[in-house]
NUMARFI-993723 format. One record per residue: x, y, z of N, C-alpha, C in turn; residue in one letter. Coordinates in steps of 0.1 Angstrom, whole numbers, plus 5000, padded with zeros to 4 digits. Example, Ala and Ser with C-alpha at 12.3 -4.5 7.8 and 13.67 -1.06 7.14 Angstrom:
BEGIN
513249435078512349555078513249675078a
512849785071513749895071512950005079s
//
This chain:
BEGIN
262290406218262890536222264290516227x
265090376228265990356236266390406251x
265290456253265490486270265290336278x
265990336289265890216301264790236309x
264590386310263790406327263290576318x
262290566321261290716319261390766336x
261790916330261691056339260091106339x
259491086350258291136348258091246362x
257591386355257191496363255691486365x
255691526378254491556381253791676379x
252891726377251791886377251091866387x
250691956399249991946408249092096410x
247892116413247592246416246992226430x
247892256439247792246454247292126464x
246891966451246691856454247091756447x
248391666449248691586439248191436445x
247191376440246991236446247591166453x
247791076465248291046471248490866463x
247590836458247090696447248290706439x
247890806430248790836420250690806422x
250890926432252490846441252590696444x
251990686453252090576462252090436449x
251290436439251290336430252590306422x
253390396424254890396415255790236423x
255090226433255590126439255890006433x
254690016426254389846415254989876400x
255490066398255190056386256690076382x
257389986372258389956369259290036358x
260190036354261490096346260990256343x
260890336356260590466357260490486375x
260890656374261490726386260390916382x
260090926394259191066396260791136397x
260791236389262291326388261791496392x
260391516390260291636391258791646394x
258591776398257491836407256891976404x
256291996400255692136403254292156411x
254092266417252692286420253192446430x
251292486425251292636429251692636446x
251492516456251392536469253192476474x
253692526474254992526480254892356488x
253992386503254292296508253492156509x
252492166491252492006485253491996479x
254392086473255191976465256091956477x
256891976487257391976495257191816501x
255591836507255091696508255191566499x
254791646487254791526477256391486470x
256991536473258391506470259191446485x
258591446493259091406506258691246506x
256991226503256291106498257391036488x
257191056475258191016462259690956472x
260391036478261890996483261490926492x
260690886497260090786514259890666510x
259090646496258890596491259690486481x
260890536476261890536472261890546457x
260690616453260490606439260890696426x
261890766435262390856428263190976437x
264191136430265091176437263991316431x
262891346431262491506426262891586426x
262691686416263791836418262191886423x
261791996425261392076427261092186422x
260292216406260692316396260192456399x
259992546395259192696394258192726387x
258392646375257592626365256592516356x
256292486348255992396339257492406328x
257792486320258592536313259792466321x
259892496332261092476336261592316341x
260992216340260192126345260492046329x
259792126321260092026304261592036301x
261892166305263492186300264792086311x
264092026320265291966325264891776320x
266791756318266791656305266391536313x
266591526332265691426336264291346337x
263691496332262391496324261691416311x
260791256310260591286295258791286294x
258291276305256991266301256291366314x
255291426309254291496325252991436329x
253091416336251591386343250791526349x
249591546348248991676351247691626359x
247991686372247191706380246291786388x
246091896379245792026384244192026381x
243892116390241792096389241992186376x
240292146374239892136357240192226353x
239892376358239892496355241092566350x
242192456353243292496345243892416336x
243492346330243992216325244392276310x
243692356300244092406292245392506293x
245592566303246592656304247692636306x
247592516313248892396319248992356304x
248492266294248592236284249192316276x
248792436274249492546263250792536266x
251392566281252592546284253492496281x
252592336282253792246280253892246263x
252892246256253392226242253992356235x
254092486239255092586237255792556243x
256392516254257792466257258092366250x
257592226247257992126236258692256218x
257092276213257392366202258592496197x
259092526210259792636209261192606217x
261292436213262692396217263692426232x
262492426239263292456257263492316262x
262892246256262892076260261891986251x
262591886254261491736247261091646252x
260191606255259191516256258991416247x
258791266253257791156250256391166248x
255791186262254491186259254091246276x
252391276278251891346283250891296288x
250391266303249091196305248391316312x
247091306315245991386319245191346328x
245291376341243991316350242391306344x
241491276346239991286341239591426346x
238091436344237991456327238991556322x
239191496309240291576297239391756296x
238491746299237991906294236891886303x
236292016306235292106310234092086300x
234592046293233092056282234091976267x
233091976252233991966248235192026239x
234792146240235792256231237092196235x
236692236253238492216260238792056258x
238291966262238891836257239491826240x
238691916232239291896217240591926219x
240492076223241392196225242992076234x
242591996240243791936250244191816241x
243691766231244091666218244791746212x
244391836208245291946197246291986202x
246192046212247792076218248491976217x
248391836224249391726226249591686207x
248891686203249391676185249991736182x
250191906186250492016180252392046186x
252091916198253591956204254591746197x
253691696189253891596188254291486201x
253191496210253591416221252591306221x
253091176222251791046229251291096239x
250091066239249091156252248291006256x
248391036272247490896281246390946289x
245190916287244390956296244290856310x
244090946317244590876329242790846334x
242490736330240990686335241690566346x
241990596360241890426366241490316367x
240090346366239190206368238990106356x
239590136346239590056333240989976340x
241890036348242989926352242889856366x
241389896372241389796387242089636382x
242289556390242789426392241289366390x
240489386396239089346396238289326384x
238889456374237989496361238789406353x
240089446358241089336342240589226343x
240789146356240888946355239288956349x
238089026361236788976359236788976341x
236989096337236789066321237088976312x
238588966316239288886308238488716310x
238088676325237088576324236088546318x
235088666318233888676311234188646296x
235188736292235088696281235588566272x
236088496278237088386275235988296280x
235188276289234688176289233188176289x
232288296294231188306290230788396277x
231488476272231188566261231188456248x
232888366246233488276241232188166233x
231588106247230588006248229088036247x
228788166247227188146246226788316241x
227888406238227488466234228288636241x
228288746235228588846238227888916252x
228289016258227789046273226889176265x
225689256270224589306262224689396275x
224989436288224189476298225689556305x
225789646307226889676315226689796332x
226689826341226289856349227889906359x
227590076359228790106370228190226377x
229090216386228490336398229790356404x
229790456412230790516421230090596428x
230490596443229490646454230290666461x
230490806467230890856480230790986487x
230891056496230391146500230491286502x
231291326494231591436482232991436481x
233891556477234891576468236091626481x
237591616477238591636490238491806492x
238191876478238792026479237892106474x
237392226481236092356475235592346457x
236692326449236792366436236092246432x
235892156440235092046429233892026431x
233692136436231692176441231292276434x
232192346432231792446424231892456403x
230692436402230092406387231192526379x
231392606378231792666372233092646369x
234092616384235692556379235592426374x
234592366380234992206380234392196362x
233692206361232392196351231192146356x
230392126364229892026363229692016383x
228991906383228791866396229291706396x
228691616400228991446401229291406390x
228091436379227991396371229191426360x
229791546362231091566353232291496362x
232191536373233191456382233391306382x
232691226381232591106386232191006376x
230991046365230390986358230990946348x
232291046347233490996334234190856340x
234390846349234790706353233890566348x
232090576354231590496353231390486338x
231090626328231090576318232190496311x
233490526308234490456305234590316310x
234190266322234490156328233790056319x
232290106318231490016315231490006302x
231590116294231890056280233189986276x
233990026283235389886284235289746287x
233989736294234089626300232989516284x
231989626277231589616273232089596253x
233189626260234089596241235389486246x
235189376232235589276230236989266232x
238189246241239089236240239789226230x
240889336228241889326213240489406203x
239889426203239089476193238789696199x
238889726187238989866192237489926198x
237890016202236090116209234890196201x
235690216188234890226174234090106174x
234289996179233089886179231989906182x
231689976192230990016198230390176194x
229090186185229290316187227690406196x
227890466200226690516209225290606203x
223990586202223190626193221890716201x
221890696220221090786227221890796242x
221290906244221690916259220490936266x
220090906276218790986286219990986299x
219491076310219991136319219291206328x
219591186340218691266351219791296356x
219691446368220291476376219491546388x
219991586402219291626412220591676426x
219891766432220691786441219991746452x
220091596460219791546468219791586482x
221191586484221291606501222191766505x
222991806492223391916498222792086498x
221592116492220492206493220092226505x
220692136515219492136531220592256532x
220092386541220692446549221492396559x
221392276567222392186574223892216561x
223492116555224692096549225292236539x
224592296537224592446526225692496540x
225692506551226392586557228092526556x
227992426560229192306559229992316551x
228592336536229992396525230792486524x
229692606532230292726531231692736542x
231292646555232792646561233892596558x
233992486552234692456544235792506527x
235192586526235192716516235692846519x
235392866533235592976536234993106531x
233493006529232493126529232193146507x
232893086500232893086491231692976480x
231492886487230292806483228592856485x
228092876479226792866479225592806476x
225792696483224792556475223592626477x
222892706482221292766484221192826470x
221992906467221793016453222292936439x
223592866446224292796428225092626432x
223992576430224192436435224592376422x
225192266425225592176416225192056418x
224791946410224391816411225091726423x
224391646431225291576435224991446438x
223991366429223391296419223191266406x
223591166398223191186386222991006381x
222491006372221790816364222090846348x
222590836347222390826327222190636321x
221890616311221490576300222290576290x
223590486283223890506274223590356259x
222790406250222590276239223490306232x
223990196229225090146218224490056210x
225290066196224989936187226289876185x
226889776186227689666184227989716169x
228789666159229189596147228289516138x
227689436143226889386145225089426142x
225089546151223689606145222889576163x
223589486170222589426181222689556192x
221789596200221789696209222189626223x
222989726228223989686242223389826249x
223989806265223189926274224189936280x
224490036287225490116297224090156306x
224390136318223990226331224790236344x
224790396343225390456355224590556359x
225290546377224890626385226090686394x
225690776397227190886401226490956414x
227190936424226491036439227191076447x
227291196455227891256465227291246476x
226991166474225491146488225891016498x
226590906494226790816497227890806511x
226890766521227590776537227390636540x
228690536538228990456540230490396548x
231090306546232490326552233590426542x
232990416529234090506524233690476507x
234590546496234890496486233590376482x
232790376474232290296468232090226452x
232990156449232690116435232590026429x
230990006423230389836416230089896407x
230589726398229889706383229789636382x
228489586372228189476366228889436351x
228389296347228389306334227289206331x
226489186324225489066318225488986309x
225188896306225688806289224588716292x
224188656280223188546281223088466289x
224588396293224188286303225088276313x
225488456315226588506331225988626333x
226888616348227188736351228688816354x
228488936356230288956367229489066377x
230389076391229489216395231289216405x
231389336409232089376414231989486426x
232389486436232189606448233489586456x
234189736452235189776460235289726476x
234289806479234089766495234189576499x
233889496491233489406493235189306496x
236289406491237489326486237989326499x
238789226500239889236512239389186529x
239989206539239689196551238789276553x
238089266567237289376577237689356589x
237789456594237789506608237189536618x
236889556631235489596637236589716651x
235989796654236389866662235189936671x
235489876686234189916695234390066694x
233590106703233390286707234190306716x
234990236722236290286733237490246726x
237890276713238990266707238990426700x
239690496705239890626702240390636691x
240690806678241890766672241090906665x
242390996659241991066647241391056636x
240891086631240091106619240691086607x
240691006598241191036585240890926573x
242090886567241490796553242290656554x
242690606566244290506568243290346566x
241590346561241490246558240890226544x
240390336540239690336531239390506525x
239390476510239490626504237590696510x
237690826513236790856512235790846530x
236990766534236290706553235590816557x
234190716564232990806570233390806585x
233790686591233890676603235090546607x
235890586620237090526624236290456637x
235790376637234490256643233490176639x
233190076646232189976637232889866629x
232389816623232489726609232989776599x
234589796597235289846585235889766573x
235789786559236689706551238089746553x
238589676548240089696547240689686529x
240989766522241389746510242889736511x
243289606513244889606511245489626502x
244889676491245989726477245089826469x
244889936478243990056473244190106457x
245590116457246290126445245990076433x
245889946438245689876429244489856423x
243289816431242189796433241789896426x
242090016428241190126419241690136408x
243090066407243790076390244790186388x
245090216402246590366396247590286394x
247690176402249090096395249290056382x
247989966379247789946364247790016353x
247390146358247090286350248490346344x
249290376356250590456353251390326349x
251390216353252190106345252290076333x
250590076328250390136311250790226305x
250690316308251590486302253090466303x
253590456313255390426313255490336303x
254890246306255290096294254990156276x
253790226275253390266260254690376256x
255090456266255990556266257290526263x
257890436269259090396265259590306249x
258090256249258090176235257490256226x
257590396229257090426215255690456207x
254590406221253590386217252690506221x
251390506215250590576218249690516229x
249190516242248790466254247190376248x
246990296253245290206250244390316252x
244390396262243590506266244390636264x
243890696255244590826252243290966256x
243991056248242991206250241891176239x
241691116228240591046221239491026230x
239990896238238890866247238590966256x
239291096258238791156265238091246264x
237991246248236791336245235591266241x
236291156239234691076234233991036248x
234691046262233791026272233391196276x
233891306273233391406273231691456267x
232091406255230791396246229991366249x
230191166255228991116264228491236276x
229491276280228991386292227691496290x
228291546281227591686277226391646272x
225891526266224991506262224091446276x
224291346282223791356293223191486298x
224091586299223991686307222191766301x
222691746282221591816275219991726280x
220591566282219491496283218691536294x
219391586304219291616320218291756321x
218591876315218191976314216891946306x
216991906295215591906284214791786287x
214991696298214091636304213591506292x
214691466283214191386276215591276271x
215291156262216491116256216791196247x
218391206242218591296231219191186223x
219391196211219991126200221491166198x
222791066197223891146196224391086184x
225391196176226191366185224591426184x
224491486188223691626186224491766185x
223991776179224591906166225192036171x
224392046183225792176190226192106203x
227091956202228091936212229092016214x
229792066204231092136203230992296210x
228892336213229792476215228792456228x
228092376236227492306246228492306259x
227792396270228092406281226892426292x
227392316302226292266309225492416316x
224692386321223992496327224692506342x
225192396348225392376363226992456362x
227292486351228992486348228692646347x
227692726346227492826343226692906352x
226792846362226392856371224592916372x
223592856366222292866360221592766365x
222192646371221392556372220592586385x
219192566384218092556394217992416396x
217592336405217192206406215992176409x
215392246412213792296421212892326403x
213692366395212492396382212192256377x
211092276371210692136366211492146350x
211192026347211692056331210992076320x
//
């Protein structure tokens, strides 16, 4: 593209990651130039963050439109909850299409869609405005996931055989903001929230380096889901304070549990397994995320929590409440991890270092909006496995017009199946 340094704007809808910023630290030949979001004083904040940081000089825009049309602009990042993620998209590729500005390319927080219409629907636009599109999955770029893989495979895959077994989870003890409890904006409960991570992780970990993800193709899903801990009236109220009275886990709960099951067949013909588990339930020091991988004659296992120093703090060490050791912190006492490179560790460095780097050269990103409908797919089918109480065989034949029940706000968890 002959650019030196990518202009990259941010989209925010009243929450722009703090990971997301703070990782620009590591990430090289690019500057955050611009900002939007509906709450004045995040972008405020987040452009205060960006200049503190020194990772850039933000304008401040009005718009999306307005935001593509300035020329320090070449690529967006979109951060906005699910429920607008198509609308924000129309934007930007009518403003690309209708010559107010140009663009490189366009990345997407997870999941790409609410179901999969909208994830098609967010491929099509980014084609339709001719832009490279990056799905923004982190955990395929932890530090943890790259080396451990890259080991496994080089020396135990190499010598005795391919890895058959893959295993990921993410556990923590629910979501930062109202909208991601609620099935209807979000889509979904854990399971849409969260489970797109674990599935992606593990099938990455699970395809051969240099070799594409069509290797792999997926032939069942089974799936359970459950609303474990937040149905108690205890906690049903909590949400509602929180909410401001707008949550109703008693009447229209959302999952906050879920297990799936995904079989693959290799190239090969040999059957490989994915299993994940996704929970809002998890009251621990904070943030939880392991995976395995298996192979004839290894292993790899991984746990966030496990990385780094720990800390211990008696009961007479006072202090505010918040997240200054770990994403997700239950408590500021006891026996604490310390994650010295949160960023990294979860893969936002890795992540956005990928996309700038694909971006400037022209490329279309390793992880695009493809994968983000093909982990969408995996989703909804789960979801169908979950409801009908059985494995389903995939595709199954109305994924495209399939919307979960929890997203529609229908789901009972108390019915049997």
């Amino acid at each position: 593209m002959g650019k030196k340094r990518l202009g990259v704007g941010f989209i925010g809808g009243g929450f722009i990651g703090r990971f997301h910023i703070r990782s620009w630290v590591g990430v090289r030949d690019s500057d955050i130039m611009g900002i939007v979001d509906v709450n004045s004083d995040t972008a405020e904040s987040t452009a205060a963050l960006v200049k503190g940081l020194n990772v850039g000089e933000p304008t401040i825009h009005g718009s999306i439109t307005d935001m593509v049309a300035d020329p320090n602009i070449d690529a967006l990042w979109i951060g906005t909850p699910n429920f607008t993620r198509i609308e924000v998209m129309e934007e930007i590729a009518d403003a690309v299409v209708s010559g107010k500005g140009e663009l490189i390319g366009v990345c997407c927080e997870k999941p790409l869609g609410r179901n999969v219409a909208e994830a098609k629907k967010m491929l099509e636009l980014a084609q339709k405005a001719s832009l490279l599109d990056g799905y923004l999955e982190d955990q395929l770029f932890s530090t943890s996931v790259q080396r451990g893989k890259s080991i496994v495979w080089a020396r135990g895959a190499a010598l005795t055989g391919r890895p058959f077994l893959a295993r990921s989870a993410e556990e923590h003890s629910g979501p930062h903001m109202p909208w991601f409890w609620e099935g209807e904006l979000q889509g979904g409960g854990v399971l849409n929230d969260m489970m797109c991570h674990s599935v992606e992780v593990a099938r990455y970990l699970l395809t051969e380096p240099g070799v594409p993800r069509e290797s792999l193709t997926p032939v069942k899903v089974t799936a359970h889901t459950s609303c474990l801990k937040w149905q108690d009236p205890h906690y049903v109220e909590q949400l509602k304070q929180i909410s401001d009275g707008k949550l109703d886990y008693a009447n229209r709960p959302a999952e906050d549990f879920a297990r799936g099951l995904i079989e693959y067949r290799d190239n090969d013909g040999n059957p490989l397994i994915v299993e994940v588990t996704t929970s809002w339930c998890f009251v621990g020091a904070g943030l939880r995320l392991s995976m395995e991988l298996l192979g004839p004659e290894y292993s790899m296992s991984i746990n966030s929590l496990d990385a780094g120093p720990k800390v211990f703090f008696s009961r007479n060490v006072h202090g505010e409440t918040g997240e200054d050791l770990v994403e997700k912190q239950n408590a500021e006492m006891g026996l604490m991890p310390v994650i010295a490179d949160e960023e990294g560790e979860y893969g936002y460095t890795g992540e956005n270092r990928h996309m700038v780097e694909a971006f400037l050269a022209g490329n279309r990103p390793d992880e695009n909006f493809s994968d983000g409908v093909n982990v969408t797919e995996l989703l909804m089918t789960a979801y169908m496995s979950a409801e009908q109480g059985r494995s389903v065989e995939f595709p199954p034949s109305d994924l495209d017009t399939f919307i979960p029940a929890v997203a529609q706000g229908k789901w009972n968890p108390k019915e049997k199946n």
